[in-house]
C-alpha positions, 0 to 999 in steps of 0.5 A: 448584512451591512447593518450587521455591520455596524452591529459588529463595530459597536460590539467590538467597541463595547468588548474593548471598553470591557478591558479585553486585549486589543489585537486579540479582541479584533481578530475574534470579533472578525472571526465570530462575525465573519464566520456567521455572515461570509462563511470560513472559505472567506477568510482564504484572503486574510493570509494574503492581507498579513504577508501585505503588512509583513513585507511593507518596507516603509514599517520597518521605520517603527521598531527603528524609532522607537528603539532610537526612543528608548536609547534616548530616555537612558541617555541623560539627553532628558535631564540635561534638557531640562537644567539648561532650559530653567536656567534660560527660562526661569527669571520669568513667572511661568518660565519653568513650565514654558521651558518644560513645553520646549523640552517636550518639544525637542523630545518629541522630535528627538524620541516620539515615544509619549510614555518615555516622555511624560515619565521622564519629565514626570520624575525629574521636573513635577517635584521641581515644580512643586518644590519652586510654588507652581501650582500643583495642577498647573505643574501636572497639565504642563508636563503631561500634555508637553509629553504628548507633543511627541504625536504630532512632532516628528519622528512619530510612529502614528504618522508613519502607521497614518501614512501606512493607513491612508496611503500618505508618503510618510516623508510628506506627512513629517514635513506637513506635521511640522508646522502645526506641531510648532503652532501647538507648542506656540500656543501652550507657552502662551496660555503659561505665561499669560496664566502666570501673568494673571496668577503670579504666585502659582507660576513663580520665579525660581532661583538659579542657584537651585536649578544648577548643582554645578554652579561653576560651569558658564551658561553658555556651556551649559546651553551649548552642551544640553541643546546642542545634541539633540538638536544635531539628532533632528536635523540628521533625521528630519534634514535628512528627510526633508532634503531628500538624502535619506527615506524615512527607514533610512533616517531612522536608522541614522537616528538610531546610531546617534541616538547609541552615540549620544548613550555613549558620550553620557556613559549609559552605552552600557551592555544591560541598557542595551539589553533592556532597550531592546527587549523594550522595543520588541515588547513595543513593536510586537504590540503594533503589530499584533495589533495591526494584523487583528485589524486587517481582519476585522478591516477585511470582514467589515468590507466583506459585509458591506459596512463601508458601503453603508458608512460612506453612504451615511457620511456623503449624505450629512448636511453641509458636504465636506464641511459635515464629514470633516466635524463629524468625522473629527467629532467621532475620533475625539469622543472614542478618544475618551475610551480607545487607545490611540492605535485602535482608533487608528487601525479600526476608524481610519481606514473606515474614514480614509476612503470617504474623504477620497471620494469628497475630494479631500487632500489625504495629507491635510487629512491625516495632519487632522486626525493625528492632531485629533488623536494627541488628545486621546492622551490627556481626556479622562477617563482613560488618558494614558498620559494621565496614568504615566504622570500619576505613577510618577507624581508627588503623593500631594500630587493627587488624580484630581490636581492632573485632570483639573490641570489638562483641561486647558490644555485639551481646549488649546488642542482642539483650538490648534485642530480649530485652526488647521482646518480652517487653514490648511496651509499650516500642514500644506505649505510646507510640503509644497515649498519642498516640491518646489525646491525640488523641481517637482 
C-alpha cells in the first residue's frame, strides 16, 4: 500500500500540471485513493483535521497581511518609493535598477504581496526603464525578481503557512528570514552594478530632471516624505515582533491600521477602495485556505497508507546523512517549482519533508528559512513563473516573453547561490533568533 502511495502523489502532480484547480485536485485525488485502499469509514478523521485549521490562532495573521498588502499597493506608498529612489540612486550606471531592488525590498517588508508587488513596480518602473536605455532584459530581471523579495522578507504569508506546517514559532521565523533576505538584496545590487560596470550602455545614467515632476521640492523632502513611512510601518510590525510587544496576529493588525493610515494621508482612503481591498482579500484568503483544507486530506490519506513511512525510509537511507537529505530535498522543492505554485509545494511536500529532517536532527527554524529561500525561485523559472505572467501583462509591447526569461536567469542563480550559502552557514537564519533569546534572558 505505501507504494501506492507514491502512485498517489505522482498522480496528483500529473492532475496538477494538466490545469485543474488545486484545493479541489487535492481533495479528490484523497478522496479516490483513500476510498480504495483505507475505505469511507476512514475519513471520520478529516472533520477533526479541518475544524484543527479553522481554529488555529496563529492563521488569523494571513488574511491581516494580505489586506495590509492590498491597502498598500493603493496608497501611492509605491510610486513614491520609486521617485525618491531614483532620485538617490540614478547619477550612477545601473542605479536606477539597484534602486528598484531597494524598493522591492522596502515593499516586500511592507506588503508581502508578489502579484501586488511586481505589477505595480512593472506599470510604473519598466516603461521608465526602457525609456532611460536599460536594456530591456536587464530591466525586466530587476523588476521581477525584486517583487519576489516579498517571500523571503517579512511580513510574509509562506513564512507564517511554513511555521504553521513545521511547528516553527512564526515570530522565530520573521527574525531568522531577516538576514538572508538582506543578503539576497545585497547580492542583486552587486551583480546591477557590476553588469552596468561591464556594460555601461545597457545600464545608463539618467537625468534627474526627468525623474521628478515636482522639480522645486528639495531632496531631502523628497527623501524624508517617500522613505519615512514605510519604514515607520516595519518597524511597528517587525519591532513590534522582535521586541516581544506584539504576537504576529497582533502586529499584523497593527500593520493593517497604518497600512489604512498611510491610504489616508495619500487620499486613496476611499469607500470603493475599500471595498475592492476587501473583496481582494477575501477571494485571496478564501484561496488559502481551500487550498489547505485539500491538503490535509490528502496529507491524512497519504499517512494513512504509510507513504511517509516509505519516503522517510528512502530519504534516511541516501548517501551522504543530512548533507544527502538536505540536496535532495532542496533539489525536489526547486524542480517542482518549474510546474507547482508555491502554496502547493508547501502544503503537499512540506509536510512530507518536515518530520524527516526532525529525525536527522536538523534545526526546524534553519530548515523552513531553506525552503521559503528555495520556493522564492518557483516565482521567476519558466515555464510557470508567475512573476513572469504579472511583469508581461504589464510590460511595454517591445518588451516581449523572451527579453523577461533571458533577464531572470541571473537572477535564478544569484538565488540558488544566497540558498548556496545559507546552508553552508546557517548562522545567517540562526544568529539573529538567538541573539533576541539572549536579549530576552531566555
Amino acid at each position: 500500500m505505501d507504494v501506492w502511495a507514491l502512485v498517489m502523489f505522482g498522480a496528483l502532480v500529473a492532475v496538477l500540471m494538466l490545469g485543474y484547480p488545486v484545493a479541489f485536485t487535492l481533495g479528490a485525488v484523497a478522496m479516490t485513493f483513500g476510498g480504495i485502499f483505507l475505505g469511507w469509514d476512514f475519513f471520520a478523521l478529516l472533520p477533526l483535521r479541518i475544524w484543527g485549521i479553522i481554529t488555529n490562532v496563529e492563521l488569523l495573521a494571513v488574511p491581516l497581511f494580505v489586506f495590509m498588502g492590498v491597502l498598500l499597493e493603493r496608497s501611492g506608498i509605491a510610486e513614491e518609493l520609486l521617485e525618491t529612489m531614483g532620485l538617490l540612486f540614478g547619477r550612477i550606471n545601473g542605479g536606477l535598477a539597484a534602486s528598484i531592488v531597494v524598493v522591492g525590498a522596502l515593499l516586500a517588508a511592507t506588503t508581502g504581496v508578489v502579484g501586488a508587488t511586481v505589477v505595480t513596480m512593472g506599470i510604473i518602473a519598466l516603461p521608465a526603464m526602457i525609456k532611460h536605455g536599460y536594456q530591456a532584459e536587464l530591466a525586466s530581471g530587476t523588476i521581477a525578481a525584486s517583487g519576489t523579495l516579498g517571500q523571503i522578507i517579512p511580513p510574509s504569508v509562506i513564512l507564517i503557512l511554513l511555521g504553521d506546517m513545521i511547528g516553527v514559532p512564526v515570530g522565530q521565523l520573521f527574525m531568522a528570514a531577516v538576514i538572508p533576505g538582506l543578503v539576497l538584496v545585497a547580492l542583486f545590487i552587486v551583480f546591477i552594478l557590476l553588469y552596468a560596470w561591464w556594460r555601461p550602455a545597457h545600464a545608463p545614467r539618467i537625468k534627474i530632471e526627468n525623474m521628478s515632476q515636482s522639480g522645486d521640492a528639495s531632496l531631502g523632502r523628497r527623501v524624508i516624505s517617500g522613505l519615512v513611512p514605510p519604514l515607520a510601518l516595519v518597524l511597528a510590525v517587525l519591532g513590534s515582533i522582535f521586541f516581544g510587544v506584539a504576537s504576529p496576529n497582533e502586529s499584523a493588525a497593527v500593520g493593517v491600521f497604518g497600512a489604512m493610515v498611510l491610504a489616508a494621508l495619500h487620499r486613496r482612503m476611499t469607500l470603493a477602495a475599500l471595498k475592492e481591498a476587501l473583496h481582494q482579500t477575501t477571494n485571496l484568503t478564501s484561496m488559502v485556505f481551500l487550498i489547505l483544507v485539500g491538503a490535509t486530506a490528502f496529507g491524512l490519506v497519504f499517512r494513512g497508507m504509510g507513504g511517509d513511512v516509505l519516503v522517510e525510509e528512502i530519504m534516511t537511507a541516501l548517501p551522504g546523512g543530512v548533507w544527502g537529505f538536505l540536496a535532495v530535498s532542496m533539489l525536489l522543492i526547486f524542480v517542482l517549482g518549474f510546474f507547482l505554485d508555491f502554496l502547493e509545494i508547501c502544503f503537499i511536500v512540506v509536510p512530507i519533508l518536515a518530520p524527516i529532517a526532525d529525525v536527522l536532527g536538523i534545526n526546524l527554524l534553519w530548515f523552513a528559512i531553506l525552503i521559503a529561500m528555495n520556493l522564492q525561485t518557483s516565482f521567476l523559472t519558466p515555464p510557470f513563473g508567475f512573476s513572469l505572467f504579472y511583469l508581461k501583462a504589464t510590460a511595454p509591447p517591445e518588451v516581449k516573453i523572451g527579453h523577461i526569461y533571458r533577464g531572470i536567469m541571473p537572477f535564478v542563480a544569484i538565488q540558488l547561490l544566497a540558498l548556496g550559502l545559507l546552508m553552508i552557514f546557517p548562522a545567517l537564519a540562526l544568529w539573529l533568533p538567538q541573539w533576541m533569546d539572549r536579549m530576552s534572558g531566555l
